[in-house]
C-alpha positions, 0 to 999 in steps of 0.5 A: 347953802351946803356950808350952812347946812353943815355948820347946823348939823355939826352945830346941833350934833355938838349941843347933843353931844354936850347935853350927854354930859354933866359940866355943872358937876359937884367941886371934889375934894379927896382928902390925903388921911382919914384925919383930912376926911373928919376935920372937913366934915366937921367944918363943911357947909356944903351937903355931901356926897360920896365917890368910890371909883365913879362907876354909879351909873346916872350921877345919882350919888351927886347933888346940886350945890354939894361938896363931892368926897371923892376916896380915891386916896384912902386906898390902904390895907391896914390888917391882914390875917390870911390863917384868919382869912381876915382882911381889913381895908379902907373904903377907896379901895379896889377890888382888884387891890384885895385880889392881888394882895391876897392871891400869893397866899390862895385867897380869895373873895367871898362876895363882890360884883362881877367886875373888880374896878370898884371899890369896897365903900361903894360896894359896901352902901349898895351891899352888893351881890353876886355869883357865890351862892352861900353867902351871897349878899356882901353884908355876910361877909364884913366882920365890923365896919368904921363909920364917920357921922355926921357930926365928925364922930367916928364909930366902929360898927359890928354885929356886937357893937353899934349893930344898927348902924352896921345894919343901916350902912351897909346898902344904905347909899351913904345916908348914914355916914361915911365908910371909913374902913371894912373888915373883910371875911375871906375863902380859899382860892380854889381850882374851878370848872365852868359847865354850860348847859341850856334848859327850857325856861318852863323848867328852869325853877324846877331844875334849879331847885333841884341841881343847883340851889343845894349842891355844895360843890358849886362855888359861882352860879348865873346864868342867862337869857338872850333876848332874842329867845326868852323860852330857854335859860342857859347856866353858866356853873363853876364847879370846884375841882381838882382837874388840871388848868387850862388857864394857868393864870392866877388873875386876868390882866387888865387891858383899857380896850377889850377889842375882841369885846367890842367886836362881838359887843357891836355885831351880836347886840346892837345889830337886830338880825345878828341877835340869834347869834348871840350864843354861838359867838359868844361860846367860841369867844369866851366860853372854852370846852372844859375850862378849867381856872382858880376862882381868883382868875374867873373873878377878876373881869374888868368893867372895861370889857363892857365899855362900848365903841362910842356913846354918842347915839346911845349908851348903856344901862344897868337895871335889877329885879329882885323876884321871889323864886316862885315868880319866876316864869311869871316875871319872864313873860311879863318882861318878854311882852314889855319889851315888844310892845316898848321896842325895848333894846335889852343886849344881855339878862343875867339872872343871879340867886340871891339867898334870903337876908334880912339883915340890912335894913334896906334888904332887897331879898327878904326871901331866896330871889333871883336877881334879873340884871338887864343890860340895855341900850337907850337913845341919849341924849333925852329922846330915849330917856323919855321912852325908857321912863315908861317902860320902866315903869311897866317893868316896875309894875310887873316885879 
């Protein structure tokens, strides 16, 4: 009797645990050249898809009965002017690539994501932002794109020339074409200091508007609520600065297990009484008295330190808000009694400005917003689906 209840519990543990995943995924091909690239598109019967690094989250940039482009190979710099501050780039390539190519004559990034795992194509079709202030959008930087239709024609794509196209490609999720390449507008690899200070949340509109929002000496900004405690904000602020290093490296090594990060990621976000924590811990771990680092370092994080002990039970995801500025305690209230009612699991709420723009035609800041990015934990394999459809919702509703 007990050998059969075994073999039924591993037995429905392991179709739960194949259910976590896509087996039935799209045949790949990665072409060697841009020239491999055009002739398959030209000649294929299949719908398309398009894989950057792989880190969209749910599968949604695959399709059922499609042909997967993955661009791991179109991974070259093909131009660069550092007394221009002009980078040219194809779409496979990483973040991390540009850091370490430019970081020898101070360079750095512009606008990118926090992590630098991803690549600049799919970074480019969701116009990412991320914690510079002016610009903020990705699309503020890139001078002219290279797109290929899909017809197999090829077309440069810029503000003078084909401008529709740069506008409908960038944040347009691949349903234009195919970003071949990117000509990238760079900055100066400035020496930063990291601030930390809490303020309430009644005050934090009034605060920002009037310490951060226009002070030209910031060059990153977020900041962020713990959920445990939605009546305060605290702001992380990197300011430019002519003080000494306290971390001399230029760029943060990339390790495949942050265990430091895991520690702290199971004991302060996923166990419920160690929740108020959350700040203490994190501040003796991460956040040194008086940092003091080049931009190119504190923005070359990898996505690994996210990664989760396991994901068998549960896994992670990303959801964003975009809300007006003047919204913003009202969507902070909402968001609190949502997740009550939903028992929503949210570990982390890290709140960016995004500056008004309008320029591509799937623009998700027409005004100055701040861009709520909520990390949640969720039951898998379809139990906590299921629940997280209605919350999600509600939280729709509410933006």
């Amino acid at each position: 009797m007990k050998n059969k209840f075994l073999f039924l519990f591993f037995s429905l543990m392991f179709v739960a645990y194949i259910s976590c995943f896509n087996f039935f995924s799209s045949p790949s091909f990665a072409p060697k050249t841009t020239e491999d690239l055009i002739d398959f598109v030209k000649n294929t019967k299949y719908p398309i898809s398009i894989k950057g690094a792989g880190y969209s989250q749910g599968n949604q940039t695959s399709g059922k009965h499609c042909k997967q482009i993955d661009l791991k190979f179109l991974d070259k710099i093909t131009f660069f002017d550092p007394a221009e501050k002009l980078i040219t780039v194809q779409a496979g390539v990483l973040w991390s690539t540009v850091q370490e190519y430019i970081d020898p004559y101070n360079l750095s990034v512009l606008v990118m994501q926090s992590y630098n795992d991803f690549s600049i194509g799919g970074s480019l079709s969701v116009n990412v932002h991320g914690r510079n202030m002016y610009p903020s959008q990705l699309i503020e930087t890139v001078e002219s794109i290279t797109l290929l239709l899909a017809d197999g024609s090829v077309k440069k794509a810029s503000r003078e020339e084909n401008y529709e196209l740069f506008r409908s490609a960038i944040g347009g999720y691949g349903l234009m074409g195919i970003i071949l390449d990117a000509s990238l507008r760079l900055v100066e690899n400035t020496k930063i200091k990291l601030n930390v200070t809490k303020i309430s949340t009644k005050n934090y509109k009034q605060f920002f508007e009037k310490e951060i929002k226009n002070n030209k000496n910031i060059s990153l900004y977020n900041a962020k609520i713990y959920p445990h405690d939605f009546s305060s904000i605290i702001n992380f602020t990197w300011y430019k600065t002519d003080e000494k290093l306290i971390i001399s490296d230029r760029l943060q090594k990339i390790k495949p297990l942050y265990i430091k990060n895991i520690i702290a990621d199971t004991a302060t976000r996923r166990i419920s009484f160690l929740h108020s924590l959350r700040f203490s811990i994190e501040s003796n771990f991460y956040y040194k008295k008086n940092m003091v680092v080049y931009r190119n370092y504190e923005m070359s994080h990898s996505v690994n330190e996210l990664k989760p002990f396991n994901r068998f039970f549960t896994t992670s995801v990303l959801q964003e808000y975009f809300i007006p500025i003047d919204n913003f305690e009202k969507f902070v209230v909402a968001l609190e009694r949502i997740k009550k009612i939903y028992k929503i699991n949210i570990m982390n709420i890290s709140i960016r400005f995004v500056a008004a723009n309008n320029e591509s035609l799937l623009a998700y800041a027409p005004q100055d917003c701040f861009a709520f990015v909520l990390y949640i934990d969720i039951l898998r394999p379809i139990f906590g689906s299921k629940k997280a459809e209605r919350w999600t919702r509600k939280l729709i509703d509410a933006a």
